[in-house]
C-alpha positions in Angstrom: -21.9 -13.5 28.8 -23.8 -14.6 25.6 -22.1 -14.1 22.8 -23.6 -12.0 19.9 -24.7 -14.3 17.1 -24.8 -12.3 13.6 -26.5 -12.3 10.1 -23.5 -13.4 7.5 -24.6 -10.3 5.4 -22.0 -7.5 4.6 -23.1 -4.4 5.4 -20.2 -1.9 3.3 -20.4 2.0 3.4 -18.2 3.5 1.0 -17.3 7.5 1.6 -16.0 9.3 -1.3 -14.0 12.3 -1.7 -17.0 14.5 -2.4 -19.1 12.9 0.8 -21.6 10.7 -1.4 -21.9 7.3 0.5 -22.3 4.0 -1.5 -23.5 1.0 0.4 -23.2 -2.8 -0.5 -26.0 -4.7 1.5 -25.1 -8.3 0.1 -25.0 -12.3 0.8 -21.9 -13.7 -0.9 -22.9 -17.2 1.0 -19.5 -16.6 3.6 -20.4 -18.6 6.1 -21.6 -17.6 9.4 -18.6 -18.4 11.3 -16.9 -15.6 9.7 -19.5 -13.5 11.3 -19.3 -14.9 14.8 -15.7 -15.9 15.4 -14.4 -15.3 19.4 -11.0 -16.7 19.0 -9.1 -13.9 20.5 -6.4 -11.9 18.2 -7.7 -12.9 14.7 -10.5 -11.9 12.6 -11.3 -13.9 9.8 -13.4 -11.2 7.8 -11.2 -8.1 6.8 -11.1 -5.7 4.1 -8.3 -4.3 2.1 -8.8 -1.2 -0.8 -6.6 -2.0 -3.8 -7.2 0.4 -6.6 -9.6 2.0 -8.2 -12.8 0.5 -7.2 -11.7 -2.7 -6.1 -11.5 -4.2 -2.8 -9.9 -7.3 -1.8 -12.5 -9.4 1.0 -10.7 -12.2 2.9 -12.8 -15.0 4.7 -12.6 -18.4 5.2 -15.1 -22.0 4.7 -14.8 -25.3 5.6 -17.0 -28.3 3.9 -17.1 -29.5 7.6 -17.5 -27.5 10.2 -16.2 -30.1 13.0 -13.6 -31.3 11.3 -10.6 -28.6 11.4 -9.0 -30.3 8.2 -11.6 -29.1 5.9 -11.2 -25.2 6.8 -9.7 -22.8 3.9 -8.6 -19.2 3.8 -10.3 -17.7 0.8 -10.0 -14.1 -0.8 -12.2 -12.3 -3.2 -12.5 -9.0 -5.3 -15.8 -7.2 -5.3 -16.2 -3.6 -6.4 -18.0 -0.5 -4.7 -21.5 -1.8 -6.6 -20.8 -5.4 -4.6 -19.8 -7.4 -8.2 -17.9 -10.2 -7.5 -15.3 -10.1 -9.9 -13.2 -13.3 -8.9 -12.0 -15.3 -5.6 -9.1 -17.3 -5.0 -8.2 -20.3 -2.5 -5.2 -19.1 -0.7 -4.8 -22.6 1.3 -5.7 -24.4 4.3 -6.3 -22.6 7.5 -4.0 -22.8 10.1 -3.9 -25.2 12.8 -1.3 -25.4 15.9 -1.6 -27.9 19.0 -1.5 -24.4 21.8 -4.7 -22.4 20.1 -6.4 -25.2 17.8 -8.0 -23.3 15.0 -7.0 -20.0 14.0 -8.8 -18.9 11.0 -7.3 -16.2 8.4 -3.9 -16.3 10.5 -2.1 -14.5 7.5 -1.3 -10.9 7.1 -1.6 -8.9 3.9 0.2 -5.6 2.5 -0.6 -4.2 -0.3 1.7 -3.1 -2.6 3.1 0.5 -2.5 1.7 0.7 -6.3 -1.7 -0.9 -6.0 -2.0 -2.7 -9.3 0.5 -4.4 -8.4 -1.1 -6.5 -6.0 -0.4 -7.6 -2.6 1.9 -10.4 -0.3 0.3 -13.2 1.9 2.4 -14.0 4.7 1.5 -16.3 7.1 2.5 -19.7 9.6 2.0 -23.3 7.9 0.5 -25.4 10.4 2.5 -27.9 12.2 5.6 -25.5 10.9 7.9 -22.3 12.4 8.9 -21.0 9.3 7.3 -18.5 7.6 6.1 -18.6 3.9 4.6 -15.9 1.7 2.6 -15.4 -1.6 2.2 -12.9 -4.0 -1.0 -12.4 -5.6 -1.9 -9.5 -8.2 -5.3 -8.2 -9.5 -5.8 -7.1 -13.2 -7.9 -4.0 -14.3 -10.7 -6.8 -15.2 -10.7 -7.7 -11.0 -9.3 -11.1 -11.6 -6.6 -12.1 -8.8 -4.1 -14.8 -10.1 -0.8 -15.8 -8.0 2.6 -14.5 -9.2 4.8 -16.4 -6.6 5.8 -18.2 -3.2 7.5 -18.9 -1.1 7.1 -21.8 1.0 8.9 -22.0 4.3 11.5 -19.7 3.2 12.4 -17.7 6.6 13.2 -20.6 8.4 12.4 -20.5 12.6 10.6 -16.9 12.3 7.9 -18.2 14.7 9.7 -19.2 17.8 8.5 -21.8 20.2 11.1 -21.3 22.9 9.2 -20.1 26.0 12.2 -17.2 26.3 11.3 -15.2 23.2 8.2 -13.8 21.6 7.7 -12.1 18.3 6.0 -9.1 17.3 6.5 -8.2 13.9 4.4 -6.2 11.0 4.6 -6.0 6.9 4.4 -3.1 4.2 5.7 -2.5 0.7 8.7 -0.3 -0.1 8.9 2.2 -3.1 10.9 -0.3 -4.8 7.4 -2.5 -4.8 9.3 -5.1 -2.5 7.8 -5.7 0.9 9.4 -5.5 4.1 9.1 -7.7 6.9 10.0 -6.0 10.2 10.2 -8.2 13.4 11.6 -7.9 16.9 12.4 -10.3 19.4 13.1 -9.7 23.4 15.2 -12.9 24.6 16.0 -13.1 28.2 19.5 -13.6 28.7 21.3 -15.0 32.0 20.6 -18.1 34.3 19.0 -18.2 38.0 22.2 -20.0 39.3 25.1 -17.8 38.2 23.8 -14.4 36.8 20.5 -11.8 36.9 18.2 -12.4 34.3 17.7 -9.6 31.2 15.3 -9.2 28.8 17.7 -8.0 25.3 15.4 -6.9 22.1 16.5 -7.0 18.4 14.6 -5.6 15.8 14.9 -7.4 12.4 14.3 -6.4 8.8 13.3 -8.8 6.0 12.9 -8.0 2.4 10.9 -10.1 0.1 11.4 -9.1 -4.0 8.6 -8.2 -6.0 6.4 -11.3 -7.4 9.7 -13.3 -6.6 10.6 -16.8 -4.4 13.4 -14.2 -3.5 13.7 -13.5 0.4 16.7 -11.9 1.5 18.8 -12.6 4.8 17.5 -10.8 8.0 19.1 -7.2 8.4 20.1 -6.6 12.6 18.9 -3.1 12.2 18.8 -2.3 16.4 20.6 -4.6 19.1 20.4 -3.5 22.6 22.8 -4.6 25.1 20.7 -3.5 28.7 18.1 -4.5 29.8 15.8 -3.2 27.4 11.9 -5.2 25.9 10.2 -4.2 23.2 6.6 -4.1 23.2 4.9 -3.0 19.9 6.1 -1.5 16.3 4.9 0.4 13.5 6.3 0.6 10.6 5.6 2.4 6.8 7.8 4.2 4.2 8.7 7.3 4.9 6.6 9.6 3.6 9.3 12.5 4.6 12.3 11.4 3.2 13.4 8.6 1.8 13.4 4.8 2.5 11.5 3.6 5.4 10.7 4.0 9.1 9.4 2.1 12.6 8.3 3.2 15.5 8.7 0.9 18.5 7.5 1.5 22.0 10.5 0.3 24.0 10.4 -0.9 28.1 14.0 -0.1 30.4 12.9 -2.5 32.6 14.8 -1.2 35.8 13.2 2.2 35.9 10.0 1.0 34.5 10.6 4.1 31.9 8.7 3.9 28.6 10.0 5.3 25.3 9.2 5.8 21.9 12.3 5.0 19.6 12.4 5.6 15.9 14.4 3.9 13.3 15.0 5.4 9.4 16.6 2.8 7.2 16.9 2.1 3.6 15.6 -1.0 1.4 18.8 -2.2 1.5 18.5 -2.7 4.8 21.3 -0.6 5.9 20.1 2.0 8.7 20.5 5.9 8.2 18.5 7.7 11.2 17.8 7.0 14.3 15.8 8.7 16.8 14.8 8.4 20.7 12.4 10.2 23.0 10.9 9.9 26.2 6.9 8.4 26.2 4.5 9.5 28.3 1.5 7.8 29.9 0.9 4.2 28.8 -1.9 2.3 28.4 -2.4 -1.3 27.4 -5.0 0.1 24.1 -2.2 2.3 22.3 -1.5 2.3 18.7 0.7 4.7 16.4 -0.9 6.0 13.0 1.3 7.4 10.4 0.1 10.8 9.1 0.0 11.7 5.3 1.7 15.1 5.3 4.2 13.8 8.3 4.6 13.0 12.0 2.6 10.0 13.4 0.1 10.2 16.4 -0.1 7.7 19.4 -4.0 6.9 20.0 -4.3 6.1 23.6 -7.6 4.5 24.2 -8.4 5.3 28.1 -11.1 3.9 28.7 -12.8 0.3 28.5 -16.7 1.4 29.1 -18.2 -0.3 26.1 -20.7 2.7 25.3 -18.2 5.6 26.3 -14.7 5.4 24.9 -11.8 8.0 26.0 -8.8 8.6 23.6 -5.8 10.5 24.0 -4.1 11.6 20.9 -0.6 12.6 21.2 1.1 14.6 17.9 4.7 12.9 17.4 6.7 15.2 15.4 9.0 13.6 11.8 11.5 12.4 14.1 9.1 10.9 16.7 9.4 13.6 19.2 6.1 14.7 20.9 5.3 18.3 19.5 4.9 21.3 21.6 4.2 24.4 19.6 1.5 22.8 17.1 -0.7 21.1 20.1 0.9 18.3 22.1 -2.4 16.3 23.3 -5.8 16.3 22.5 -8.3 14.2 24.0 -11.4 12.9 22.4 -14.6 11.7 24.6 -17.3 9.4 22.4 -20.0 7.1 22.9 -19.0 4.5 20.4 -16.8 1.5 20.9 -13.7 2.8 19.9 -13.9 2.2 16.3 -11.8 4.6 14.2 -10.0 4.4 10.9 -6.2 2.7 10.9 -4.6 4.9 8.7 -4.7 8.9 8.0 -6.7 10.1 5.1 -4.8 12.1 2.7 -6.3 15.2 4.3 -4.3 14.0 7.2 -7.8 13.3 8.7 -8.8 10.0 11.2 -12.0 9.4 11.7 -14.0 7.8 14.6 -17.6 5.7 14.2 -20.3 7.0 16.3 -23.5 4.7 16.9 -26.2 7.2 16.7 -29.0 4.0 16.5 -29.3 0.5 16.6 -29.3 1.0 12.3 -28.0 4.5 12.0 -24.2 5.9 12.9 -21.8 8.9 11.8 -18.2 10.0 11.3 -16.5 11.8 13.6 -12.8 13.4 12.2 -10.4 15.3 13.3 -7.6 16.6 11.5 -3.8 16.7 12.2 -1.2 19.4 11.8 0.5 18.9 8.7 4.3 19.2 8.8 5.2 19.2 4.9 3.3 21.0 2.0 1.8 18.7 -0.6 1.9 19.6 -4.4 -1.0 17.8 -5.1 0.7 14.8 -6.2 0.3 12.6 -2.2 3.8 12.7 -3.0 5.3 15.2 -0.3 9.0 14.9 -1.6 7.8 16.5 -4.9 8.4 20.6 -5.4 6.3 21.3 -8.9 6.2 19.8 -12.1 5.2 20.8 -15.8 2.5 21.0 -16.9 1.1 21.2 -13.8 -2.2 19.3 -12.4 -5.4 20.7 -14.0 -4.0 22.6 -16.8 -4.3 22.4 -20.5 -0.9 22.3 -22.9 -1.1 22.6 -26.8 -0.7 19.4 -28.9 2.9 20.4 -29.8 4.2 20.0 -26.2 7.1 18.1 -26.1 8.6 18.1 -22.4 7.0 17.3 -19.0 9.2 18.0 -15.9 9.1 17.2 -12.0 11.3 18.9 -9.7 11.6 17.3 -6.3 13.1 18.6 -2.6 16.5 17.0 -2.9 18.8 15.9 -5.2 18.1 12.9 -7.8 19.3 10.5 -10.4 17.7 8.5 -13.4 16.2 4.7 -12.3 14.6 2.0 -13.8 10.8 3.0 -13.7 8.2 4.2 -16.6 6.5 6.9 -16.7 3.1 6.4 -18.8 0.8 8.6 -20.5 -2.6 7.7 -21.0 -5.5 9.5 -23.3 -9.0 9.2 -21.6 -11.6 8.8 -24.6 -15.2 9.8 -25.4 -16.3 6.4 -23.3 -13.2 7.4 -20.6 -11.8 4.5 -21.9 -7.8 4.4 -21.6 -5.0 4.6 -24.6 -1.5 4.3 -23.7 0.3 6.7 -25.7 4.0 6.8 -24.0 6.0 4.5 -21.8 9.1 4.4 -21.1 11.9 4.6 -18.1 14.1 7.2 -17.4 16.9 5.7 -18.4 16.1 5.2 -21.7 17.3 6.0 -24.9 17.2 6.1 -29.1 19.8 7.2 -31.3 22.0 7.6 -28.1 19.9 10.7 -27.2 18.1 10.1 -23.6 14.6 10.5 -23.3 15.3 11.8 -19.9 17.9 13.7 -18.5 18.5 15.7 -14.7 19.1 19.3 -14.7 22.4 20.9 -13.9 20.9 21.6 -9.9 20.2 17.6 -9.6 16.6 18.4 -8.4 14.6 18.2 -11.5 14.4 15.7 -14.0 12.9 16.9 -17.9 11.4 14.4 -20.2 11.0 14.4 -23.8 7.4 13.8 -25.2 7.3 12.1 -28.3 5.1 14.3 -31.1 2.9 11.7 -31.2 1.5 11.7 -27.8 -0.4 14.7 -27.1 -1.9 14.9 -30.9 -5.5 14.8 -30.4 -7.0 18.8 -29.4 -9.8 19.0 -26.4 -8.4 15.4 -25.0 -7.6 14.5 -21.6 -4.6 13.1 -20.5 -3.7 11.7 -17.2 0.2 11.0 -16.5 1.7 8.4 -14.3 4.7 8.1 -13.0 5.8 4.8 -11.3 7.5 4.0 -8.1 11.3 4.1 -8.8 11.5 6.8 -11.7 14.3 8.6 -9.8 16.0 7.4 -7.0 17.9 10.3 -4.6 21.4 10.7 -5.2 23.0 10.0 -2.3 22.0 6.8 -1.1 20.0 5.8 -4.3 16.9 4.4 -2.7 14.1 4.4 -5.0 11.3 7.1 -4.5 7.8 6.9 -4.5 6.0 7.9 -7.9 2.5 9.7 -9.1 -0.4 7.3 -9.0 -3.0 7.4 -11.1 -5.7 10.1 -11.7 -3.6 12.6 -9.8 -2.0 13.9 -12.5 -3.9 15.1 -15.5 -4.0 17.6 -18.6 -6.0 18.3 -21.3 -5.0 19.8 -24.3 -6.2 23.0 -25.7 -9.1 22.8 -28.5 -7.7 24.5 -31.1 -6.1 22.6 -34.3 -2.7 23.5 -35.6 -2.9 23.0 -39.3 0.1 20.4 -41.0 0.9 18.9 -44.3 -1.5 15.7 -44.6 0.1 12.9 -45.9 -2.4 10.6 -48.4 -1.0 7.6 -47.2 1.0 5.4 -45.1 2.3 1.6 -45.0 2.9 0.1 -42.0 3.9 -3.7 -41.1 3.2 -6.1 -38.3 4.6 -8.6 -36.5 3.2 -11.0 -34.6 4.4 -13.2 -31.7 3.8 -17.0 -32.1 0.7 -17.2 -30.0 -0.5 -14.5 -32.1 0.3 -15.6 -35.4 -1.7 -18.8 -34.1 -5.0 -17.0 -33.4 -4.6 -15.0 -36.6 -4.6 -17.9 -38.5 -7.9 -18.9 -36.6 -9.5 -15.7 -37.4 -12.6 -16.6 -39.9 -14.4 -13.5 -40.5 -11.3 -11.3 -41.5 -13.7 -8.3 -42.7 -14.7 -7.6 -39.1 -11.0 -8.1 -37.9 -10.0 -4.9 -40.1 -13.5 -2.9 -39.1 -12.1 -3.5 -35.7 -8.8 -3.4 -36.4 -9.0 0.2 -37.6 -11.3 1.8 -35.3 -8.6 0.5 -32.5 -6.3 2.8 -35.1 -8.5 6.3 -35.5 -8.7 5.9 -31.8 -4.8 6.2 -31.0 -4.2 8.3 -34.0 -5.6 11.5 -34.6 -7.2 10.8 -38.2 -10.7 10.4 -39.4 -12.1 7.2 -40.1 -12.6 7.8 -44.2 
């Protein structure tokens, strides 16, 4: 058949919380290859949300279209209003002598904290190993790189004929990433023994804007004759560390299952769960939800207008459910385009052409196993002050108690005061573990389950102000295994404080001194017009201090 040939325009729809739709209708001169690749397995054009309003847009170019030497993988930020903020050259496109071109081969995660960026890994041409780079975006949009790691797993894409690899990538809580492989090897010879199919599912851990790649954790080893076919994998939204799902083939009784694996960033391997599967098909994927369990999406049909899907709710430990609805099946004219991930309403949603130019959202929403306290963070009980409510200026303690025990770690929490012009002010930041005067800003209750912070007085000393608070991944970790937990993200947290003014002492006056680092001691001494330096210089001041400007 003729292959569709299509404009090199994107065409974005952005849904928000409140059901506004913004649309981006743009040229950003990507070329038309992008638009009209039909090597099979890759897609050169994808699409990953950072934070905020940014978006990360990969693609690729060539300055010669015949000549395969000349192709590059590109990326670029662009915001919900289309700006393009910057772009980056991630390298040359990947090349092997089996497939020939294969553009945008890489895969991306972004980081568990968003602003922190996100890890490139892909497959050097002419090369097994794999290699990986670490790219971050500021709050300006502006990607720079933080690290690589050239050919650092050495052999991770196999050649032999006897093994294949089927492996994914996500951040941890501790902002590392985790590379999850397995590999079924058949074991025996045709002269002397039967032949078996043995999988092994790997773990590697790649540090945080680091050349850094740890050893490959064993974290399952199967000694019949067992082949895994797919995996899943994410942090555990549950509990703590991480989890994979793997849809695993006894090849002797042609019996499916679905086998679960809990482990820790360390690599070391805590819970592990198995259950019978049910009907296969060859279109099957496994979505993590939100509030926890996963669903398997069975797509049932291959009818390009009418697509059949069979959703089947897996339980936290992978087991199918029974009492909250164990299968649902969903009948659409579309072509079986649906979200990849659960919103946080625990929602997926499916696209339904309604037009040639026109289509809508279908969703349907999950069970929810675990309550959420507003926070996306379901391993969170309460805190103080809570979401949405407004303290006085003189309140000096904010406090988060979580479902199981915890200890101090290395992570900030921040506090930020949202002006007139919703610009940001950083008024506090600092970890948990630290200190002044050998008094601890933070210490854990006598239960182990909440953790009470000291504000300083300065912080909340502006009336009728807004405040949002962030806490980062890896504030606490849980005490028994001491695995980082996830945090509070941004703009989910927030306070205002009450309007009325507390009257204090005024003090006329008061010196202060700075210091300067030695690239800033060299632009001071640049600095020609030193009257608008202190005009500046002091409105920066009124703004983080609660004073007037006379």
């Amino acid at each position: 058949p003729e292959i569709p040939q299509y404009e090199p325009e994107l065409l974005l729809r952005f849904i928000q919380i409140d059901g506004c739709v913004s649309e981006i209708n743009r040229n950003y001169e990507i070329p038309d290859f992008n638009f009209n690749y039909t090597n099979a397995g890759t897609n050169p054009l994808e699409f990953y949300p950072l934070f905020d309003k940014y978006i990360l847009v990969v693609y690729s170019t060539a300055t010669n279209k015949y000549d395969n030497s000349t192709y590059r993988d590109r990326g670029m930020i662009i915001d919900w209003t289309g700006t393009n903020f910057s772009d980056i050259e991630f390298g040359s496109s990947y090349t092997d002598p089996y497939n020939g071109l294969m553009l945008n081969q890489a895969k991306f995660a972004v980081n568990s904290d968003p602003t922190k960026g996100f890890l490139r890994f892909f497959q050097p041409s002419n090369s097994n190993n794999g290699s990986c780079q670490h790219y971050t975006v500021n709050s300006n949009g502006i990607i720079s790189q933080l690290a690589t790691c050239n050919n650092s797993i050495l052999d991770f894409f196999p050649t032999d004929d006897n093994s294949n690899i089927n492996y994914t990538i996500f951040s941890t809580n501790n902002n590392d990433y985790a590379i999850v492989r397995f590999t079924n090897e058949i074991i025996g010879n045709l002269n002397n023994t039967p032949l078996e199919t043995h999988g092994r599912i790997y773990a590697i851990f790649i540090r945080y804007g680091k050349d850094i790649v740890n050893e490959q954790n064993i974290l399952y080893d199967t000694e019949e004759d067992l082949q895994f076919n797919n995996i899943y994998c994410s942090t555990n939204v549950t509990g703590i560390g991480n989890t994979c799902t793997i849809n695993m083939q006894q090849l002797k009784s042609n019996m499916y299952y679905f086998f679960n694996i809990q482990f820790l960033s360390s690599g070391s391997v805590h819970g592990v769960s198995l259950v019978t599967k049910g009907n296969v098909t060859d279109k099957y994927e496994v979505i993590t939800l939100p509030f926890g369990g996963f669903i398997k999406l069975d797509q049932l049909t291959s009818d390009p207008n009418i697509t059949k899907f069979n959703i089947t709710l897996l339980d936290k430990q992978g087991y199918i459910e029974t009492a909250n609805g164990t299968n649902m099946q969903i009948v659409i004219d579309s072509n079986g385009e649906h979200t990849q991930v659960a919103i946080f309403n625990n929602t997926i949603f499916f696209a339904k052409p309604n037009s040639e130019n026109s289509w809508s959202l279908i969703g349907y929403t999950m069970h929810k196993y675990e309550n959420d306290s507003g926070f996306r963070n379901l391993l969170i009980n309460s805190s103080f002050p809570k979401n949405g409510t407004s303290v006085g200026i003189t309140n000096l303690n904010i406090t988060i108690t979580y479902k199981l025990p915890i200890t101090r770690s290395s992570s900030n929490l921040l506090i930020y005061q949202i002006d007139e012009s919703n610009k940001k002010i950083l008024r506090q930041n600092y970890s948990a573990l630290a200190s002044y005067k050998l008094l601890d800003y933070c210490a854990i209750t006598y239960d182990g389950y909440t953790i009470n912070c000291t504000v300083l007085s300065s912080t909340f000393n502006v009336p009728n102000s807004t405040y949002h608070i962030i806490v980062e991944n890896g504030f606490v970790e849980d005490l028994i295994f001491h695995e980082k937990l996830q945090g509070i993200r941004e703009n989910l947290w927030e306070i205002t404080t009450e309007p009325h003014i507390i009257n204090h002492e005024n003090i006329d006056t008061v010196t202060g001194y700075l210091r300067l680092s030695e690239k800033g001691t060299d632009d001071f001494n640049k600095i020609k017009n030193f009257t608008l330096l202190n005009e500046n210089f002091t409105e920066e001041l009124v703004r983080c201090i609660s004073t007037d400007i006379s």
